[in-house]
N, CA and C atoms of all chains as a GROMACS GRO file, in nm:
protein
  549
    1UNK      N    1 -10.963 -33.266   3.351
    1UNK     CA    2 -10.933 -33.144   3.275
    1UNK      C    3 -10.854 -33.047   3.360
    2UNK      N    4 -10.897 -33.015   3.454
    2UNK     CA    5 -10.810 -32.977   3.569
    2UNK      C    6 -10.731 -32.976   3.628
    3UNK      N    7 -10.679 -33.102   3.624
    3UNK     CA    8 -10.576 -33.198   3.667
    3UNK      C    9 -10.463 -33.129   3.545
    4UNK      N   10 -10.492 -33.192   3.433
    4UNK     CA   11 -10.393 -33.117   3.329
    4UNK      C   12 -10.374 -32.976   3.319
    5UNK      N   13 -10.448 -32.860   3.362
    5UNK     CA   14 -10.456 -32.725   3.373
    5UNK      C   15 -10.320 -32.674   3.512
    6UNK      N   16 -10.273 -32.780   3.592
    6UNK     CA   17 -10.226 -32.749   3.666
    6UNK      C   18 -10.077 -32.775   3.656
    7UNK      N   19 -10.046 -32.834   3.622
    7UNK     CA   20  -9.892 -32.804   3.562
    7UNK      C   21  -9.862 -32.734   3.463
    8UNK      N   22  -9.931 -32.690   3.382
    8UNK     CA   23  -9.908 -32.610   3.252
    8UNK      C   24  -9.922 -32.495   3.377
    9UNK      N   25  -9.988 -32.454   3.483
    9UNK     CA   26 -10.010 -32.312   3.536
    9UNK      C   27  -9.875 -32.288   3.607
   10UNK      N   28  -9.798 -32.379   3.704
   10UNK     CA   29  -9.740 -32.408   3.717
   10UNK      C   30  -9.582 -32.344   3.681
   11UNK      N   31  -9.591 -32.437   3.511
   11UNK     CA   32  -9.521 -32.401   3.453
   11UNK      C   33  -9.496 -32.205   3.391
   12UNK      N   34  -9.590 -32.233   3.380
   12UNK     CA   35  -9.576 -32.045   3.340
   12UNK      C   36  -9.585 -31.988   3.481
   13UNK      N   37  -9.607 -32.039   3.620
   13UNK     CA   38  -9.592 -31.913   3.681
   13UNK      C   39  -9.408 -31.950   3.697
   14UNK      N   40  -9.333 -32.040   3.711
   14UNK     CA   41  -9.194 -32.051   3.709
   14UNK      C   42  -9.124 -31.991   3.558
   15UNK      N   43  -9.172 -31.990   3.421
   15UNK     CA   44  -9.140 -31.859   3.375
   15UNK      C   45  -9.138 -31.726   3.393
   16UNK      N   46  -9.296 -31.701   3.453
   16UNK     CA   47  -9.266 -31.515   3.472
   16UNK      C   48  -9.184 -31.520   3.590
   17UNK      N   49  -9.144 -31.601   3.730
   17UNK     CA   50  -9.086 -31.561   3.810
   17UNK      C   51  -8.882 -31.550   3.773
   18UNK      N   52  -8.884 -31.609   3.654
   18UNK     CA   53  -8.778 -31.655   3.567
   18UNK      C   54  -8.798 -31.511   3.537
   19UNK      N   55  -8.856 -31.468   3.442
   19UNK     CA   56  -8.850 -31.365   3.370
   19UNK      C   57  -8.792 -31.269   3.439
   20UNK      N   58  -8.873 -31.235   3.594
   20UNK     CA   59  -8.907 -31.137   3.668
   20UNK      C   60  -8.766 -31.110   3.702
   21UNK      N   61  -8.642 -31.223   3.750
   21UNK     CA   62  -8.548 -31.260   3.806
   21UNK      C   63  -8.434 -31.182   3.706
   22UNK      N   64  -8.510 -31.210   3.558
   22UNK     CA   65  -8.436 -31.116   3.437
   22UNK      C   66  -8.404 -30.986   3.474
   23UNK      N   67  -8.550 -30.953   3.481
   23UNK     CA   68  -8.533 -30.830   3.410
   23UNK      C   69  -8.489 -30.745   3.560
   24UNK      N   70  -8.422 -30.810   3.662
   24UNK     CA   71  -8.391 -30.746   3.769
   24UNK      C   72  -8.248 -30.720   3.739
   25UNK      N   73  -8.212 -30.730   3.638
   25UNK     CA   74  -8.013 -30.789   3.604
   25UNK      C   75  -8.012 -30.647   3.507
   26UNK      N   76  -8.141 -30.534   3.450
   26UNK     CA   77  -8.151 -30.478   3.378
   26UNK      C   78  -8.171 -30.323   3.488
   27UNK      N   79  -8.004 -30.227   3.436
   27UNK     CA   80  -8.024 -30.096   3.553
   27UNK      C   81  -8.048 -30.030   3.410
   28UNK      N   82  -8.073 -29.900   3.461
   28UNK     CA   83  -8.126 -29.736   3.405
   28UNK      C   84  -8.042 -29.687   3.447
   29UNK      N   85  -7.970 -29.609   3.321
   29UNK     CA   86  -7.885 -29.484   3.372
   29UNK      C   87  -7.950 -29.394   3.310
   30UNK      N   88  -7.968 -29.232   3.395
   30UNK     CA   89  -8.020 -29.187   3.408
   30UNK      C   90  -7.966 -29.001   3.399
   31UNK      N   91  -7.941 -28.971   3.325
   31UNK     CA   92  -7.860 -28.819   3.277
   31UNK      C   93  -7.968 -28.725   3.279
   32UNK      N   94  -7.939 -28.610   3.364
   32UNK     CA   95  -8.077 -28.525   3.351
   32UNK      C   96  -7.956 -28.380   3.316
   33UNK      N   97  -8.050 -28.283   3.271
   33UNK     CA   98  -8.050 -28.207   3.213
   33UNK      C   99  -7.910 -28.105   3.203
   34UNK      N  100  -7.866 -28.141   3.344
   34UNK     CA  101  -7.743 -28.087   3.439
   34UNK      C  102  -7.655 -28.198   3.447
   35UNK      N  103  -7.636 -28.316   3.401
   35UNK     CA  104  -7.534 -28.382   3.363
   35UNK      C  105  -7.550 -28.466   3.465
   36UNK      N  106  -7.638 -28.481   3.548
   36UNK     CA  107  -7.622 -28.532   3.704
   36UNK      C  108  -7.654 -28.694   3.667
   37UNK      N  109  -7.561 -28.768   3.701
   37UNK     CA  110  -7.595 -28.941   3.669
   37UNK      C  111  -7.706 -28.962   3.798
   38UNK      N  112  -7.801 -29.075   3.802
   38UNK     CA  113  -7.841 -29.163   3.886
   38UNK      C  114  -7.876 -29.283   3.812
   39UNK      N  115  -7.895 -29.417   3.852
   39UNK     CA  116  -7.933 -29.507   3.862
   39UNK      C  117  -8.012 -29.553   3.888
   40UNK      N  118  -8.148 -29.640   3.799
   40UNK     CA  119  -8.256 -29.708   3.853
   40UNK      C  120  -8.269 -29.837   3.854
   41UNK      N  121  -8.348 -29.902   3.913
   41UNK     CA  122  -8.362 -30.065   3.871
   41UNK      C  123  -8.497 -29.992   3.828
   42UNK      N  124  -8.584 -29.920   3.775
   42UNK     CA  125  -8.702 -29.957   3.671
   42UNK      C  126  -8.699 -29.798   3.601
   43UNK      N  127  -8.762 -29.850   3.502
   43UNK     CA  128  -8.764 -29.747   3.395
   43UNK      C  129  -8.848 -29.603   3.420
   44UNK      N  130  -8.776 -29.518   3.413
   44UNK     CA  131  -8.878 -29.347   3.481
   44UNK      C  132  -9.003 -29.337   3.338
   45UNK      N  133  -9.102 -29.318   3.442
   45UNK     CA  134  -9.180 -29.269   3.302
   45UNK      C  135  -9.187 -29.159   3.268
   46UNK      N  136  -9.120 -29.031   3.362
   46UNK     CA  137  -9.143 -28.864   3.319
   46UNK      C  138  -9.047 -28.833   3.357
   47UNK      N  139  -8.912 -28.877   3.254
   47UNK     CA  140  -8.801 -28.851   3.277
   47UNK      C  141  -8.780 -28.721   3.188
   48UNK      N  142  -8.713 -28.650   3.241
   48UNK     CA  143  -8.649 -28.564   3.145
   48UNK      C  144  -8.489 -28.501   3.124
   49UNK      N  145  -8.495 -28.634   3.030
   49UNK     CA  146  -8.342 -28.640   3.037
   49UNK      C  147  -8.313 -28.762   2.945
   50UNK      N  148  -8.180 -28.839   2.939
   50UNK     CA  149  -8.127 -28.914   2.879
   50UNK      C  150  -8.192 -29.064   2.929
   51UNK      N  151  -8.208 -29.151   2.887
   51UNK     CA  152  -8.255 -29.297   2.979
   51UNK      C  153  -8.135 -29.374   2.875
   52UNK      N  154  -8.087 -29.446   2.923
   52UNK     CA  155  -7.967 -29.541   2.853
   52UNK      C  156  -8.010 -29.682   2.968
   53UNK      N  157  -8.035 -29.756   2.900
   53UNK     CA  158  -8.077 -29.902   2.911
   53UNK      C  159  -7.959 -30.017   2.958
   54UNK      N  160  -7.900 -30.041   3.075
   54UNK     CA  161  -7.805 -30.162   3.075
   54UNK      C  162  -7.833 -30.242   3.170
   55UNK      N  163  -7.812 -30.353   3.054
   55UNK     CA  164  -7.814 -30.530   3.102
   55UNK      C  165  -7.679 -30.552   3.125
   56UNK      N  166  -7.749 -30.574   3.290
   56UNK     CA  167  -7.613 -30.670   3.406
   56UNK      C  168  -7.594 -30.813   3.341
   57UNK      N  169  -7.492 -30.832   3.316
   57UNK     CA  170  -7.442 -30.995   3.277
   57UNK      C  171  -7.413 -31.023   3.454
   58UNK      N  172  -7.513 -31.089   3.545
   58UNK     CA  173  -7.413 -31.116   3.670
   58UNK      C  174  -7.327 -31.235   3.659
   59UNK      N  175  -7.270 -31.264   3.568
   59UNK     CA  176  -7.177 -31.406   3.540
   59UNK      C  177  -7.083 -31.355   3.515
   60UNK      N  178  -7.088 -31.209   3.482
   60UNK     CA  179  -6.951 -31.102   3.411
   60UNK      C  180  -6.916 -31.047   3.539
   61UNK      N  181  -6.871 -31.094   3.670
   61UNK     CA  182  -6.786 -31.001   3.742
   61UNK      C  183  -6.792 -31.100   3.890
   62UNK      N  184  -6.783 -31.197   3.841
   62UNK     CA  185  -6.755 -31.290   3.969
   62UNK      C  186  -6.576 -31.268   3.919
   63UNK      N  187  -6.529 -31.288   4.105
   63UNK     CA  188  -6.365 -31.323   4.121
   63UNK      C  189  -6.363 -31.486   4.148
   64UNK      N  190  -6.251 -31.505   4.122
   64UNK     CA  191  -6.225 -31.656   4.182
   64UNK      C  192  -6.154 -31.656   4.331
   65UNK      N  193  -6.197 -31.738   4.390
   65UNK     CA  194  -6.084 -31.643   4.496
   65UNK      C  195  -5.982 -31.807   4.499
   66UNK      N  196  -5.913 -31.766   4.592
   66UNK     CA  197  -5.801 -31.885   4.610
   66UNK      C  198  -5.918 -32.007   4.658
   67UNK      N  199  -5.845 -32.118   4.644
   67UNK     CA  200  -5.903 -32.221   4.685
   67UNK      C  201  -5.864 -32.278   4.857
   68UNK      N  202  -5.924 -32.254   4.950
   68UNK     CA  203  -5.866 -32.288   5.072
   68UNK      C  204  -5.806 -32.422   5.095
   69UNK      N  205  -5.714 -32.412   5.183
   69UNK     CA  206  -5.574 -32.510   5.208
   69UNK      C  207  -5.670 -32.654   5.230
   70UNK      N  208  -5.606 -32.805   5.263
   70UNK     CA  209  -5.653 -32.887   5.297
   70UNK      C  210  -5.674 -32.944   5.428
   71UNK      N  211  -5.592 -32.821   5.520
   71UNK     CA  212  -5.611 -32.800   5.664
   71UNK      C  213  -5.689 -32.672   5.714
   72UNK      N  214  -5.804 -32.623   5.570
   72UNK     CA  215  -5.864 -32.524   5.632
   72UNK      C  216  -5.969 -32.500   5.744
   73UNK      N  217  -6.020 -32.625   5.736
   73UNK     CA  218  -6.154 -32.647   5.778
   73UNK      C  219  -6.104 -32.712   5.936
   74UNK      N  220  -5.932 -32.759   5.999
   74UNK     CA  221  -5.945 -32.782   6.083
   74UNK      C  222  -5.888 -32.655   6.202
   75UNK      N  223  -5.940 -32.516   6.197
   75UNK     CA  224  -5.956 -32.427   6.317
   75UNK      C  225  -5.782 -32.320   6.291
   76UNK      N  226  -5.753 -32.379   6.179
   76UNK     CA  227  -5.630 -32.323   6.171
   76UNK      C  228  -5.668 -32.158   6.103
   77UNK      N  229  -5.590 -32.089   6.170
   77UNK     CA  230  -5.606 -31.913   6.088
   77UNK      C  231  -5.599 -31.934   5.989
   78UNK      N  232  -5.631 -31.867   5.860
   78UNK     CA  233  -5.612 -31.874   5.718
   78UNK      C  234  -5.491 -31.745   5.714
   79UNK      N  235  -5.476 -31.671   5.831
   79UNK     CA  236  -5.366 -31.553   5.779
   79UNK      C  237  -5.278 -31.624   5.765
   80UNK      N  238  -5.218 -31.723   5.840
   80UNK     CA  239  -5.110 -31.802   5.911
   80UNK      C  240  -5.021 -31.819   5.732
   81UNK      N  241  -5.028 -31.865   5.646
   81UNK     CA  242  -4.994 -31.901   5.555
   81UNK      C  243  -4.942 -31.809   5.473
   82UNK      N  244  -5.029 -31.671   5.478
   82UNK     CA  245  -4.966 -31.551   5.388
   82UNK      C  246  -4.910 -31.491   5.474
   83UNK      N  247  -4.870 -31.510   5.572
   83UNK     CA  248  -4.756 -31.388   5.694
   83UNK      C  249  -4.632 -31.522   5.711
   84UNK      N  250  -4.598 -31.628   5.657
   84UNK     CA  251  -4.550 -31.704   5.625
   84UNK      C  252  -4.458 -31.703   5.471
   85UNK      N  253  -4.568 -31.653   5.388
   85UNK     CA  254  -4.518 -31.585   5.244
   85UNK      C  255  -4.463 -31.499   5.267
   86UNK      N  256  -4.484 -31.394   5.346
   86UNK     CA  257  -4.397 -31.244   5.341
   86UNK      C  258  -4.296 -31.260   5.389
   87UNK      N  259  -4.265 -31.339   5.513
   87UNK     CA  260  -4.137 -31.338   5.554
   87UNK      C  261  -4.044 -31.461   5.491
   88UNK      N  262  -4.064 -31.578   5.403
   88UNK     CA  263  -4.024 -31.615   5.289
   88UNK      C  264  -3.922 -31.508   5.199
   89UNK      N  265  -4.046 -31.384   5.147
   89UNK     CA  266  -3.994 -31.290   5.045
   89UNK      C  267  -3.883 -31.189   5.094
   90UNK      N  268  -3.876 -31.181   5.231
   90UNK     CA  269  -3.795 -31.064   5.281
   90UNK      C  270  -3.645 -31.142   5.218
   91UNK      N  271  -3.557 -31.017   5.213
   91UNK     CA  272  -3.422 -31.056   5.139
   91UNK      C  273  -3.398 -31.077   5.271
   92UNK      N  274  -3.271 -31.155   5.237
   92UNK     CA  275  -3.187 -31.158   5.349
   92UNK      C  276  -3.056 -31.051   5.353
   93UNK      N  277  -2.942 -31.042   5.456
   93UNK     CA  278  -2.949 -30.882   5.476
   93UNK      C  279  -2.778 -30.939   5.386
   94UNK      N  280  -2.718 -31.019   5.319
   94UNK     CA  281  -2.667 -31.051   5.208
   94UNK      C  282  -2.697 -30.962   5.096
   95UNK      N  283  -2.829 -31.015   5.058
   95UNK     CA  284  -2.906 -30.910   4.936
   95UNK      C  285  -2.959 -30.784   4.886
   96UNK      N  286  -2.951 -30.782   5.085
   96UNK     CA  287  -2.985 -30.608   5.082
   96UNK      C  288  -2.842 -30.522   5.083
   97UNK      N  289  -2.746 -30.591   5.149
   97UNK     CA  290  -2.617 -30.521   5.091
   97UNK      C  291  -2.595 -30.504   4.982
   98UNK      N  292  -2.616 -30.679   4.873
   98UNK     CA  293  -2.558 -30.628   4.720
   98UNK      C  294  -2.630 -30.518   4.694
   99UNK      N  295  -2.766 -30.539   4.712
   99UNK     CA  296  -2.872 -30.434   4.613
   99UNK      C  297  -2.797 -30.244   4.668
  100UNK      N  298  -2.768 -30.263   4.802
  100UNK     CA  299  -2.772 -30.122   4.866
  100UNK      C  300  -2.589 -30.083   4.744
  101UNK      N  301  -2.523 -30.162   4.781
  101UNK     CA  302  -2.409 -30.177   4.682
  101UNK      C  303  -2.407 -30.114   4.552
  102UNK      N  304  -2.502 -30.210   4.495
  102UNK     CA  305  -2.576 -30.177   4.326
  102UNK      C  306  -2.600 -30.032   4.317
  103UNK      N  307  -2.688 -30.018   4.438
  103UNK     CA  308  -2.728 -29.882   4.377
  103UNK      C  309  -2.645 -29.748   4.374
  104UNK      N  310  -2.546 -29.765   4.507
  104UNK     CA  311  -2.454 -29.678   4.521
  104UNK      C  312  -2.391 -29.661   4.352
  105UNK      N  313  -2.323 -29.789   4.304
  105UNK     CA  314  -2.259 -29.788   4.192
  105UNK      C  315  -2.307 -29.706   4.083
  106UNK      N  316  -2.444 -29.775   4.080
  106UNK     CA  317  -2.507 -29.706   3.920
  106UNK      C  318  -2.517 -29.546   3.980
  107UNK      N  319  -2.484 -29.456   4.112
  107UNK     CA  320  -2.566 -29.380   4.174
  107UNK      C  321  -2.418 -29.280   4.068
  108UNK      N  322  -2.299 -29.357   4.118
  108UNK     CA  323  -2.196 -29.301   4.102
  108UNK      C  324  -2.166 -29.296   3.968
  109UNK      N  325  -2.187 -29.365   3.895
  109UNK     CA  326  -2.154 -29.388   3.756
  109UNK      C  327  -2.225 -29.299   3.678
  110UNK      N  328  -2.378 -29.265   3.733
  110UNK     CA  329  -2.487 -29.175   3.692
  110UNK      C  330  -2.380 -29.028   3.675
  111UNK      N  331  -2.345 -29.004   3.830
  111UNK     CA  332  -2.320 -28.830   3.844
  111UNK      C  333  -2.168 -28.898   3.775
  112UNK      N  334  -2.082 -28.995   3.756
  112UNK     CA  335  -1.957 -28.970   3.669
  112UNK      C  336  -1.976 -28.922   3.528
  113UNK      N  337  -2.080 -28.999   3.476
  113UNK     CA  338  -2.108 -29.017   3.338
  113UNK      C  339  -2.148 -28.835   3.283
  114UNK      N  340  -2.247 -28.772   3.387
  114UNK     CA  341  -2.318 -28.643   3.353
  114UNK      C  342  -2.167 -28.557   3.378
  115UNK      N  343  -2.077 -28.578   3.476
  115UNK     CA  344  -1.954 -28.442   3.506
  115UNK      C  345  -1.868 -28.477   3.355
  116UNK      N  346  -1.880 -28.646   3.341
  116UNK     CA  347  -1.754 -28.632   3.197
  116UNK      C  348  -1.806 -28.607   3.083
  117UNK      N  349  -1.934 -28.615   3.085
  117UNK     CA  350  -2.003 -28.584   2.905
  117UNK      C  351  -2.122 -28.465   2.948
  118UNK      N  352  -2.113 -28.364   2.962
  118UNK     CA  353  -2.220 -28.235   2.967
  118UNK      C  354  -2.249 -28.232   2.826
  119UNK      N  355  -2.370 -28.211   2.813
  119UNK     CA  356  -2.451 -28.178   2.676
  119UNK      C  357  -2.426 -28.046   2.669
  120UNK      N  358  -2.418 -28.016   2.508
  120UNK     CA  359  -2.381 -27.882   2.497
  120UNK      C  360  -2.455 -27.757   2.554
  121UNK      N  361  -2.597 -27.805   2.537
  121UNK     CA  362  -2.690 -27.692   2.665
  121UNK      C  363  -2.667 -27.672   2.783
  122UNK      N  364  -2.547 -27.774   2.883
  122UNK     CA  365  -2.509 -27.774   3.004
  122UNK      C  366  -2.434 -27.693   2.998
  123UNK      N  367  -2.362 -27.632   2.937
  123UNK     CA  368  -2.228 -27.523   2.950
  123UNK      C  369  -2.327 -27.408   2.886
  124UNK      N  370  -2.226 -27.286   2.941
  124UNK     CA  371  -2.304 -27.183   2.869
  124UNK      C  372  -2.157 -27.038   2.816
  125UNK      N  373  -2.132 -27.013   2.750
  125UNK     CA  374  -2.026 -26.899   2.692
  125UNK      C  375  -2.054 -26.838   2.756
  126UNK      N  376  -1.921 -26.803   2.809
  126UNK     CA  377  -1.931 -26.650   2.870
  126UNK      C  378  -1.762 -26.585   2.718
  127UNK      N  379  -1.801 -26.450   2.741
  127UNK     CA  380  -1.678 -26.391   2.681
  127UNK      C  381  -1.627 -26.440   2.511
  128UNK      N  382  -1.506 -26.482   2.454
  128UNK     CA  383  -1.508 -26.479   2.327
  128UNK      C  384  -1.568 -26.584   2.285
  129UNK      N  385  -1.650 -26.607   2.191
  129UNK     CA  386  -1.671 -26.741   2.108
  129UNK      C  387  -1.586 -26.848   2.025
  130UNK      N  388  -1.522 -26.752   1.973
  130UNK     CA  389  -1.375 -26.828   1.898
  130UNK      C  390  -1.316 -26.918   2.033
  131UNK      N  391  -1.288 -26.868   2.153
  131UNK     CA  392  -1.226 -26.952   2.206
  131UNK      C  393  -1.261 -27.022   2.235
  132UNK      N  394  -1.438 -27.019   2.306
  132UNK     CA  395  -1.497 -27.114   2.329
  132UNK      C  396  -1.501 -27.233   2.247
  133UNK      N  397  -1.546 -27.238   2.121
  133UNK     CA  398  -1.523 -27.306   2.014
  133UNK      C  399  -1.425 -27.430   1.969
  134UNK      N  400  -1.323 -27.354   2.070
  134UNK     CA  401  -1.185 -27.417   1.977
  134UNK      C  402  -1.196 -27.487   2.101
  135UNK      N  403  -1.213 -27.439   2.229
  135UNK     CA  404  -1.220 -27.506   2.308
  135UNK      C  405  -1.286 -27.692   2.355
  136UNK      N  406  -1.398 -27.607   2.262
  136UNK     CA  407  -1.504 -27.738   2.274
  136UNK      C  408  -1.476 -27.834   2.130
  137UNK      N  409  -1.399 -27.822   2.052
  137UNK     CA  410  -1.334 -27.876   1.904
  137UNK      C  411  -1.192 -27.963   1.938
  138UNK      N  412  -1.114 -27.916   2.080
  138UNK     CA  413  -1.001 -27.948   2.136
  138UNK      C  414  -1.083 -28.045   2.267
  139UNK      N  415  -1.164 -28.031   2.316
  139UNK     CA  416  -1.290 -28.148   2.413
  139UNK      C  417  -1.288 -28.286   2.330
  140UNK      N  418  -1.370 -28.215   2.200
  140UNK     CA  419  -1.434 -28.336   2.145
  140UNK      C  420  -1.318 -28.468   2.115
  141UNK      N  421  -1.212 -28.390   2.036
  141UNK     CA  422  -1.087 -28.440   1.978
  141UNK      C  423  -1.020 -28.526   2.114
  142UNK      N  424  -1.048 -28.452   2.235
  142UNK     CA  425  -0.959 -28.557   2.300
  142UNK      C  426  -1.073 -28.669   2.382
  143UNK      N  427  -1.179 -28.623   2.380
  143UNK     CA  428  -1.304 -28.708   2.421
  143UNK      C  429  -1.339 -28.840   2.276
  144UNK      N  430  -1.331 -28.783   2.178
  144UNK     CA  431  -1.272 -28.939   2.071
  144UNK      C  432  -1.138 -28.984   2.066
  145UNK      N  433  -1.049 -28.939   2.115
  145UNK     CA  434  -0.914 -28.985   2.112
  145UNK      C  435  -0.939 -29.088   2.249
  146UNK      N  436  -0.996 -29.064   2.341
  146UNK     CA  437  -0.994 -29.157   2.468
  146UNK      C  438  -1.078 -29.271   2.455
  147UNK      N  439  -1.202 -29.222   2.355
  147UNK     CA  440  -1.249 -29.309   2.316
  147UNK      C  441  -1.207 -29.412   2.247
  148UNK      N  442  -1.114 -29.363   2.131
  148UNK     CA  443  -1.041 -29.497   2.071
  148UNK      C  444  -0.946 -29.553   2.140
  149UNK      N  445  -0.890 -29.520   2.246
  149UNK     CA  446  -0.814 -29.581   2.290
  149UNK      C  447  -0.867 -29.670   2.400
  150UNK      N  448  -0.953 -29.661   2.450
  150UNK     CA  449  -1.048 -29.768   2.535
  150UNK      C  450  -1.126 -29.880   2.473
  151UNK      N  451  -1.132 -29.864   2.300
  151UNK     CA  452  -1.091 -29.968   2.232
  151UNK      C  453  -1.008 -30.059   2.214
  152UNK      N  454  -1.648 -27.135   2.946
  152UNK     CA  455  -1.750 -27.249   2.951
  152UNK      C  456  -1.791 -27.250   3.059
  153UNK      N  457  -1.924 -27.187   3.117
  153UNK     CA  458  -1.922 -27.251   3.244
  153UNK      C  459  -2.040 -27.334   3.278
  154UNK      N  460  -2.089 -27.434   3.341
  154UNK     CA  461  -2.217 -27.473   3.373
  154UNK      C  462  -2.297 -27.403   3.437
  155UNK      N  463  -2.441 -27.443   3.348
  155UNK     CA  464  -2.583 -27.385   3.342
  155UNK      C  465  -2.622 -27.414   3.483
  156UNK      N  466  -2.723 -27.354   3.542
  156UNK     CA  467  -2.789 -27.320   3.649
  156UNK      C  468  -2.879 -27.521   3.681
  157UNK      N  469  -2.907 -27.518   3.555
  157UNK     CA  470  -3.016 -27.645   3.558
  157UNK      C  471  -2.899 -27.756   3.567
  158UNK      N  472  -2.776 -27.761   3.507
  158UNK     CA  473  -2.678 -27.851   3.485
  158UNK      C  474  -2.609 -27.859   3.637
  159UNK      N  475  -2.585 -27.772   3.690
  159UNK     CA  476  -2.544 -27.765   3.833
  159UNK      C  477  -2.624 -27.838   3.913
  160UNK      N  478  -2.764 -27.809   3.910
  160UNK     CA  479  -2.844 -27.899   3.951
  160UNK      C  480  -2.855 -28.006   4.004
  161UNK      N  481  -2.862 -28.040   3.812
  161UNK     CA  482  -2.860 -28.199   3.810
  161UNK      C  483  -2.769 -28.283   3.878
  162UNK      N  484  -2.580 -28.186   3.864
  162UNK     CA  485  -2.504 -28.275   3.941
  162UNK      C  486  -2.498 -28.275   4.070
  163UNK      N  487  -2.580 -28.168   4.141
  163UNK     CA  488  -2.616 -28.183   4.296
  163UNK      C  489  -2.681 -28.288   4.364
  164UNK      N  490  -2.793 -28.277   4.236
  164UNK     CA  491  -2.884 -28.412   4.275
  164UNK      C  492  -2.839 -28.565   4.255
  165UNK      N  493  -2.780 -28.564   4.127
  165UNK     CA  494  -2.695 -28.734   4.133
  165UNK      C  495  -2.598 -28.717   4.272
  166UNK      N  496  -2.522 -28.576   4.294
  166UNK     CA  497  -2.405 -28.625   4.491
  166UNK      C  498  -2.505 -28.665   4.573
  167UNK      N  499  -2.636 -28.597   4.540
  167UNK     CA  500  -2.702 -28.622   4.680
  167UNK      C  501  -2.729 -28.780   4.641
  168UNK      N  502  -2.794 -28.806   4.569
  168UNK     CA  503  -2.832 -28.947   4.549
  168UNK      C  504  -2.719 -29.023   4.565
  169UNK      N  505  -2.628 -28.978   4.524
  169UNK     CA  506  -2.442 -29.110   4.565
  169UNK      C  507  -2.469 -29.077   4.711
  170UNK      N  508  -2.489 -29.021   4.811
  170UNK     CA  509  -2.504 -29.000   4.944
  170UNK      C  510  -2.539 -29.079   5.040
  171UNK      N  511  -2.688 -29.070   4.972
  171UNK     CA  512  -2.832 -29.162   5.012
  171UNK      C  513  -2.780 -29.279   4.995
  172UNK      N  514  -2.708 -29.349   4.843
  172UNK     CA  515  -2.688 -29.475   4.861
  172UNK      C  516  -2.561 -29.485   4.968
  173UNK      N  517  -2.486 -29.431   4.978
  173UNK     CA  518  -2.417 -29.456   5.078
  173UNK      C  519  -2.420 -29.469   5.208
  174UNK      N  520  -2.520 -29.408   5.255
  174UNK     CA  521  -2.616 -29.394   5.323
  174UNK      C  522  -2.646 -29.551   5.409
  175UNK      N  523  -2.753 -29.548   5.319
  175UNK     CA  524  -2.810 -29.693   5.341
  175UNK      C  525  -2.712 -29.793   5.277
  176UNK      N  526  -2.650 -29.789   5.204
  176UNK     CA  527  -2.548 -29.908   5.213
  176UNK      C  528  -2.460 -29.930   5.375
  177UNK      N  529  -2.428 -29.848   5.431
  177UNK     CA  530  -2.350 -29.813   5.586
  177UNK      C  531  -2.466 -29.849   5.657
  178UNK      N  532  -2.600 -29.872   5.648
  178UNK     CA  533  -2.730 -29.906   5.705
  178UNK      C  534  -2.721 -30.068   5.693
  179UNK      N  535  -2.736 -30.129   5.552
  179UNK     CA  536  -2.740 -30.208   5.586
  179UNK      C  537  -2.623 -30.309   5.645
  180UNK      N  538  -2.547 -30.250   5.631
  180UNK     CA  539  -2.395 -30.345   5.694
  180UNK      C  540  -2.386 -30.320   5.793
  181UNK      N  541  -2.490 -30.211   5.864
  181UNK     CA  542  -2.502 -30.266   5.986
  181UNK      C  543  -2.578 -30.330   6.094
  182UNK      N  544  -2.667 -30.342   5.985
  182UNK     CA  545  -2.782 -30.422   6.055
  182UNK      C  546  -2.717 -30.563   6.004
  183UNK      N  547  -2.658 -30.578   5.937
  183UNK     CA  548  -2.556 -30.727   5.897
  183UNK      C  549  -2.504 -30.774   6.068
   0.00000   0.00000   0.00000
């Protein structure tokens, strides 16, 4: 009779230690009166304040990490391989000319583009309006006339 | 017509920036 009493005991004490293992995955947040957060692993019994109940998934926040090389395990640095990558990625000084090149261009094309087309808030009247006007009516006319012709 | 205070600006800041790239473009051709 005994004999059978002992694996069934057994068995339930490897549930509650199961259980126990649970309910350790379960924090308390904890808001008191002044807004102040803390954190518990067990439940306050003379709290006064907010108690909000959360269950840790610990399966929800593992990383993967890389998988180590097939020469990891023989004494070799593991930096060795990513300071290998970086200097891979460096341009060569070809590319850093075009790019330094590039940028000059678009740098120039930027301040050409803003001196040949000012938005009308960029200018400001001084003196008659009529002239101004005709002025900026005699702009436009030859600013679409250049335009069609660069068609 | 003359340009705004903020419009002056702006075209100070695109010379300076044509500068800079020129700059470092003369940088890197010479580290070439």
């Amino acid at each position: 009779m005994n004999v059978r009493i002992v694996p069934q005991l057994v068995l339930a004490a490897a549930a509650a230690l199961l259980a126990s293992q649970a309910s350790a995955e379960v924090l308390y947040k904890l808001i008191d009166k002044n807004g102040k957060v803390t954190y518990s692993e067990e439940k306050p019994k003379n709290f006064d304040g907010q108690v909000i109940r959360l269950d840790i998934d610990p399966n929800a926040n593992t990383a993967t990490m890389p998988r180590p090389a097939a020469g990891a395990n023989s004494g070799e640095p593991t930096a060795a391989p990513a300071r290998k990558a970086s200097n891979a990625k460096k341009p060569s000084a070809e590319q850093r000319i075009a790019a330094a090149r590039e940028r000059l261009e678009n740098a120039q094309r930027a301040l050409q583009d803003a001196r040949d087309h000012p938005a009308e808030s960029d200018m400001q009247i001084f003196g008659n309006k009529a002239e101004a006007c005709a002025w900026s009516l005699r702009m436009a006319t030859r600013r679409s006339s250049i335009s069609s012709t660069r068609r | 017509m003359v340009p705004t205070d903020g419009y002056q600006k702006k075209l100070d800041q695109l010379d300076q920036a044509v500068k800079r790239a020129e700059e470092e473009l003369q940088r890197a051709e010479k580290e070439d």
